[in-house]
N, C-alpha and C positions, 0 to 999 in steps of 0.2 A: 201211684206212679207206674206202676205195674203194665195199667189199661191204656197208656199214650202209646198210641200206634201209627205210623204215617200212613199204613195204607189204607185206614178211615178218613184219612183228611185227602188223601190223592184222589180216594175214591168220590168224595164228595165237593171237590173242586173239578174233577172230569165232569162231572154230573152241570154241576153248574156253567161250565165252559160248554158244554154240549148244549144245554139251552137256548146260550147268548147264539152258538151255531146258527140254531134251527130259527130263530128268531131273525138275524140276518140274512139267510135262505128267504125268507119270506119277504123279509123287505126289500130285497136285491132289486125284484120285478117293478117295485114301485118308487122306492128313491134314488138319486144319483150315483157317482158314484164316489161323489164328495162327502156327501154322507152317510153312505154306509161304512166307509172308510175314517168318519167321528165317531160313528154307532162302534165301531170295532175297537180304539181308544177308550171310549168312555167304559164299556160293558165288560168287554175282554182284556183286553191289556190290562185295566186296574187289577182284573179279577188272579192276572197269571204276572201280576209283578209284587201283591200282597203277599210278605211271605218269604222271596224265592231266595233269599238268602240263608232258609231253612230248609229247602228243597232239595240240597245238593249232599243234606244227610241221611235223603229217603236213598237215594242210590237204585238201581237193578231197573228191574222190569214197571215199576211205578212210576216212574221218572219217563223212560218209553214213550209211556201210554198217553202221558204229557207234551212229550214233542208231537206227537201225530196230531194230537187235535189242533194246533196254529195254522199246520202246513194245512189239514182241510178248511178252516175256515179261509184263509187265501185263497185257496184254486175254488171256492163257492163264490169270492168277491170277483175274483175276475172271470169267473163261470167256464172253469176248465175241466177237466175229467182227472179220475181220483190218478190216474196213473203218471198225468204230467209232472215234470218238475218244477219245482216253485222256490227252487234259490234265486233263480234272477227276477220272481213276484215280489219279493223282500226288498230286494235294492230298488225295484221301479217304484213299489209301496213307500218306501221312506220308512218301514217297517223290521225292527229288531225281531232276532229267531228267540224262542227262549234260553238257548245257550249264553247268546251274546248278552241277554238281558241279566244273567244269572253270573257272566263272568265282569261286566258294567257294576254291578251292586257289590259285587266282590272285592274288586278294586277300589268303589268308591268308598267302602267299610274300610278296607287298607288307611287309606289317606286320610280319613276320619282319625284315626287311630293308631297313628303312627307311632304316636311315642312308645309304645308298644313293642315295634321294631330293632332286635339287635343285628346286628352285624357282624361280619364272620372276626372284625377285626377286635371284635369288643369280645369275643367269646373264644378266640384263638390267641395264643402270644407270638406264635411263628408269622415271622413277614411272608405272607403268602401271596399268591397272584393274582385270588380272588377275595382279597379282604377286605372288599369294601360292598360287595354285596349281601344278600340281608339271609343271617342264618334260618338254615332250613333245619328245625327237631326231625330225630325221628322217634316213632311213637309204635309199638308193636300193632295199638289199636286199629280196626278197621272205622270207626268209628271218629277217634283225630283225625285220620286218614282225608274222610271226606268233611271235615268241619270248617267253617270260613275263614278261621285262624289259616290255618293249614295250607287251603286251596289259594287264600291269597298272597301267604308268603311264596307258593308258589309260581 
């Protein structure tokens, strides 16, 4: 248990999300861009939505290193240079960032998993203001901090 590390599996999911890259760089020239844009679903998005409900306990500079590679494989599909910005390529793509993708599985684990959910009113006896929203723990942990429990009751 010791040897589970995230930044052997970040490391080696960048590695692989850099492939599918270089792999669509190449195809750009020769297929549409209908399909590069299924090439990028099928290859990439599977590859950076496997998981990413465990991703948000890697945290720091791994996580980073994660969002940069989507935003370049965009500005390669629509053949822009590394400096442009590519928030409004995402919304003409029809295309989630991996924030949204990571805060999407979050929420959908929530509602999965509701009954799990207490409430400030179930866990407070004072008629308060806010008792009917969903108690938030706190946890000294960095650790609960960033775990999906956590981030979705947030």
């Amino acid at each position: 248990m010791d040897t589970l590390k995230w930044h052997s599996h970040v490391q080696l999911l960048a590695g692989k999300l850099c492939k599918v890259t270089v792999m669509m760089k190449s195809l750009k020239e020769v297929l549409s861009p209908n399909l590069i844009r299924n090439i990028y679903f099928t290859k990439f998005h599977s590859l950076l939505w496997f998981g990413i409900l465990f991703l948000g306990e890697a945290g720091g500079e791994l996580t980073t290193r994660l969002l940069r590679i989507p935003k370049q494989v965009i500005r390669s599909m629509a053949g822009l240079s590394s400096r442009t910005s590519c928030r409004q390529l995402f919304k003409e793509l029809n295309i989630l960032t991996l924030v949204s993708i990571y805060l999407m599985e979050v929420i959908c684990y929530k509602r999965k998993h509701h009954q799990f959910v207490k409430l400030n009113s179930n866990i407070r006896v004072h008629n308060m203001r806010r008792k009917m929203d969903i108690h938030i723990q706190s946890y000294n942990t960095d650790l609960y901090n960033r775990s999906v429990i956590n981030m979705g009751t947030k």
